[in-house]
N, C-alpha and C positions, 0 to 999 in steps of 0.2 A: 504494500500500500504506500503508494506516493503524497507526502502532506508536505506543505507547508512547512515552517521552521518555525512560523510561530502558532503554531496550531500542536507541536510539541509539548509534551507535560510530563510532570518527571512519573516513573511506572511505565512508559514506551521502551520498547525494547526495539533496536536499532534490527533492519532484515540488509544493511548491507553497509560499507564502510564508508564512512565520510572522511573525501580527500580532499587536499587543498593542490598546492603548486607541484607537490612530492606524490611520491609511491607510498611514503609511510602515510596512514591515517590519524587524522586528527583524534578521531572517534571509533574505534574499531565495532563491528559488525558483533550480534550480540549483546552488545552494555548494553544496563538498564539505567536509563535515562535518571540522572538524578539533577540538582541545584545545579553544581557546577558544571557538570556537560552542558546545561541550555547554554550558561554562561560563555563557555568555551565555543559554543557552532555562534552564538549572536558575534561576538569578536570578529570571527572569520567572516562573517556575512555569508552563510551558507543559506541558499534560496530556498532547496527543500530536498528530506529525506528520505528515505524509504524504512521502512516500521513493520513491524509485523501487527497484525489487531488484536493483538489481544496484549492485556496490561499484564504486568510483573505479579500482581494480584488475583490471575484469573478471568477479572473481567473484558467483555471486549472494549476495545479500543475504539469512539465512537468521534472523530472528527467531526466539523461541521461541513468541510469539503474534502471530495477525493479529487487530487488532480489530475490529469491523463498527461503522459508525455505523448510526443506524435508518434510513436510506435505501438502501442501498444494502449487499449482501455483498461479503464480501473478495473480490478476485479474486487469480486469478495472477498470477505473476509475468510469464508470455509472453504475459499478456492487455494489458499497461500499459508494457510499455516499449519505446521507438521500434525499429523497425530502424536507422535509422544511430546513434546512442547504443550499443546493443547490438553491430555493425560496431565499431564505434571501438574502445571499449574492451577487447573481444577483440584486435583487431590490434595496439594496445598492448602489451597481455601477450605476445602472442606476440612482437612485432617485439622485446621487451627478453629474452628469450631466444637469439632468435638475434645481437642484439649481444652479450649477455655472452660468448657461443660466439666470436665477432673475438676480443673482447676475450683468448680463452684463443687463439688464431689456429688457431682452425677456419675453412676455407675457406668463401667466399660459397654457398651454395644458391641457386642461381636460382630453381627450382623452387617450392621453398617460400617462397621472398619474393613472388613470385608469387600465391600460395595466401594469402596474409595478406594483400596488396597490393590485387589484382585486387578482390576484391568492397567495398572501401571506394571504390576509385571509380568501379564503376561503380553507386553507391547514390549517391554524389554527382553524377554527371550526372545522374541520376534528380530528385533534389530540393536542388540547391545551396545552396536558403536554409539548409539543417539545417546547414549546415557553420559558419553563423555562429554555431551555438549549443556547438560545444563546445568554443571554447576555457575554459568553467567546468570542466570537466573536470580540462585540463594541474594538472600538479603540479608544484613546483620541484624535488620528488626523480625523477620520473620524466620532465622537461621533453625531455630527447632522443629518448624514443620516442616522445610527442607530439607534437611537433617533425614527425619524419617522416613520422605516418600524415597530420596535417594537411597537410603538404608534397604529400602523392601525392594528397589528393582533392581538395584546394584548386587545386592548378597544374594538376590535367586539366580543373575546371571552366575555367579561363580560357580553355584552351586551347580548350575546345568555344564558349567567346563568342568565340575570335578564328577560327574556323569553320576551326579542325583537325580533320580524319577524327576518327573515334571509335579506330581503329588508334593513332595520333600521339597521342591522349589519353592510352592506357593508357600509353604510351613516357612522355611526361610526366611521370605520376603513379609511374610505377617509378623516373625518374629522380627525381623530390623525394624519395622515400622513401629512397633509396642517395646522395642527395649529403653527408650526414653519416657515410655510414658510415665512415668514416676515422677518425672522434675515437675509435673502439675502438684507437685505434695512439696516443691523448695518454694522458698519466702521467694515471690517476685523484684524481689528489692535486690537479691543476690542473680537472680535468671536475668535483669535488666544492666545491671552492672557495668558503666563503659568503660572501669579500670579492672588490669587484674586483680582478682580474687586474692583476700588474706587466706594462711594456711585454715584457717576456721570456717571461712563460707567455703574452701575449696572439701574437706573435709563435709560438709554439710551433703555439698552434689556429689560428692561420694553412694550417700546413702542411696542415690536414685534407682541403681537396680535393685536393692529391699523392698522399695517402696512401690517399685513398679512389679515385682514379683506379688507382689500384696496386693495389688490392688487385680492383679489377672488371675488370682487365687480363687474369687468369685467366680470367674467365667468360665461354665462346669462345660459348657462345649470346644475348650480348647485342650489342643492336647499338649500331654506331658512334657514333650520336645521343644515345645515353644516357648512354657515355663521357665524350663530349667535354662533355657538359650538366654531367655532374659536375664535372668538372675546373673548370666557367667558371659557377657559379653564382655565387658573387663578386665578381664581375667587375663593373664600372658602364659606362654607355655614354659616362661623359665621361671615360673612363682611370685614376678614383679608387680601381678595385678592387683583387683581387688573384686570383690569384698571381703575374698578370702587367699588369697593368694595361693590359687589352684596352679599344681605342675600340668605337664600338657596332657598325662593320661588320666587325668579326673576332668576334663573340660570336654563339654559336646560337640560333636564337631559343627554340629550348625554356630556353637556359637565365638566358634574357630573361624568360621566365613565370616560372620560380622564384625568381629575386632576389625579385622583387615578394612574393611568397608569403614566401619566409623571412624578410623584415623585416616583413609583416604579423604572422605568426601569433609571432615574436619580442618585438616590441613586447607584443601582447596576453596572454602569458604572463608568468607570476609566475616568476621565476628566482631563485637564491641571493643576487644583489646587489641589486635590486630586484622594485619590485611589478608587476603588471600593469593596462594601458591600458583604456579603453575603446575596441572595434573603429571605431568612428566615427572616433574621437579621431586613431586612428592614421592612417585614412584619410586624412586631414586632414592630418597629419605628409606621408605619402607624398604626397601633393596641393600640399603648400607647402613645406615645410620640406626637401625631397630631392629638389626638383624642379633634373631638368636630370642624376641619377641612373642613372632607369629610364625603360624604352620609354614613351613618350606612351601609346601603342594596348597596353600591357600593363594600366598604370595605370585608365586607361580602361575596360576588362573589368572589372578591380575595381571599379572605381567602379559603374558598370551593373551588377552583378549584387549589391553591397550594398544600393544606392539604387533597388530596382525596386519603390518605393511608388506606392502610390493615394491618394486622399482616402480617409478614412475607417479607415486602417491605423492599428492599435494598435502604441504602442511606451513603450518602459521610457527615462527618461532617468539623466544619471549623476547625480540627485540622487535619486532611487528614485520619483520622480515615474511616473505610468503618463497616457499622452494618446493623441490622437487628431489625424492628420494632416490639418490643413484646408487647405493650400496651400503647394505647392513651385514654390518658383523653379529656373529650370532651371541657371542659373548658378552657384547655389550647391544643389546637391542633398543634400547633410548636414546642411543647416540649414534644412528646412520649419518653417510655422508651424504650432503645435501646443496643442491645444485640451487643458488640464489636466480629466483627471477629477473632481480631487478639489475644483476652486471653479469651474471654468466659464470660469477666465480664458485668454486666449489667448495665447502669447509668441511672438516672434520667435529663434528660434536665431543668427539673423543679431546679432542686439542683444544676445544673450545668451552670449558668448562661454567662460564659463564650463560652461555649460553644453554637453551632448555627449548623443546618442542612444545608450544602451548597447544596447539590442537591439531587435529587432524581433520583436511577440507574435503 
């Protein structure tokens, strides 16, 4: 959808990049339009954007005009924006409704977490790479229901690379979406917090897998697996986690998949205290830096289902660079060499350690 620049309002999500004189973009393709991006495109004197229709919030995006460039008519809105984007961001809205309901202690609905739940992952069995596109999305106001819907598509995908039934998946994916629901029982005052946590409120969000083990302890149509998954997502397999600092053969494996998923999609979100990672970046984190952690063969699913490049595959680096994959080493599979659109030259990411893959186009 073709708008205006000041027909712009922050919750637009950009559907392509805004360039000025350069190759690099002012604005890259994806933000969610906040204060200072309007600020930034007014500067530039940028005419008009292109947007996807639907807001950060779920809702559509509803201008007062669409304008047609001379190639092409306006289209709809359900003509241009993705199925899982459109998933996501409904599940979102909804999923922060039914926390706020915890939050007043209204009982779990199975049913309806289900209904929210259920068709985000099974769009992400369908087509996994999409999952890597929204953590642009997450918001740091709205980071805990993000948080979960990613949690439930992300940990069923791994699950279906580590060749769980599709049954086991959905379990999965309902356990990542319900392993925070606890933090509706921490003081809002600590969940709102835009400096970090003293060792006492951090201590406090500790408690959230108890509290969310308790509060799914009612919900007599959930099974055993998704309990226990909650209570131990936490957990590390060298005994560093919590709530009980379980080794790795008393931990479930479901909720072996979710560690890995909550410190992914963690990292890569923008939160009150800090900013957010490039998903590469993180990979890489969980690959060296937390190794000894999480399961090998969890890690590993991650790894294969980021890095499932060809030659020839377009990707975005964290310097807004846009190239083209001419050779991966197996060894190191987050660091192909990558053939620059913009001069022709070719870099090693190996050599280049600055540098990181932000997405894949």
């Amino acid at each position: 959808m073709r708008i205006r620049t000041n027909q712009l309002k922050e919750g637009c999500i950009l559907a392509a990049d805004i360039k000025s004189l350069t190759n690099h973009p002012i604005v890259p393709k994806k933000t969610v339009i906040s204060h200072k991006n309007l600020d930034i495109i007014k500067a530039f004197l940028v005419k008009d954007v292109q947007v996807e229709p639907i807001l950060v919030n779920g809702d559509p995006f509803k201008p007062n005009e669409i304008i047609k460039d001379d190639s092409e008519e306006a289209i709809q809105a359900d003509d241009v924006i993705k199925p899982m984007s459109s998933l996501y961001l409904k599940a979102v809205q909804d999923y922060k409704k039914l926390f706020k309901g915890w939050q007043a202690n209204v009982s779990i609905d199975m049913p309806a977490v289900r209904t929210i739940v259920v068709p985000i992952i099974e769009a992400a069995l369908e087509t996994p790479r999409d999952i890597f596109s929204l953590y642009h999305y997450s918001t740091k106001e709205d980071y805990l229901y993000h948080h979960a819907i990613t949690l439930a598509a992300l940990s069923a995908v791994l699950g279906k690379v580590l060749n769980f039934s599709k049954g086991d998946c959905i379990q999965i994916g309902i356990a990542g979406a319900m392993c925070d629901c606890g933090m509706a029982k921490i003081d809002p005052k600590i969940l709102n917090k835009k400096e970090s946590l003293s060792k006492h409120e951090f201590d406090e969000v500790k408690k959230h897998p108890i509290y969310s083990f308790t509060m799914l302890e009612q919900v007599k149509i959930l099974k055993d697996d998704v309990r226990k998954t909650v209570y131990q997502h936490h957990e590390r397999i060298d005994g560093s986690g919590y709530p009980n600092g379980l080794t790795a053969e008393y931990i479930h494996p479901f909720a072996k998949i979710i560690a890995v998923s909550d410190v992914y999609h963690a990292m890569t979100s923008e939160r009150n205290y800090r900013g957010k990672q490039s998903p590469f970046k993180v990979l890489e984190s969980i690959l060296q830096d937390q190794f000894g952690k999480f399961d090998p063969r969890v890690v590993n699913a991650l790894t294969k289902v980021m890095t499932n490049f060809s030659s020839g595959t377009r990707v975005l680096l964290s310097n807004n660079e846009v190239g083209e994959i001419v050779f991966i080493e197996q060894k190191y599979p987050t660091r192909p060499m990558i053939k620059l659109e913009s001069t022709g030259e070719i870099i090693q990411l190996i050599q280049n350690r600055q540098l990181f893959i932000e997405e894949v186009l």
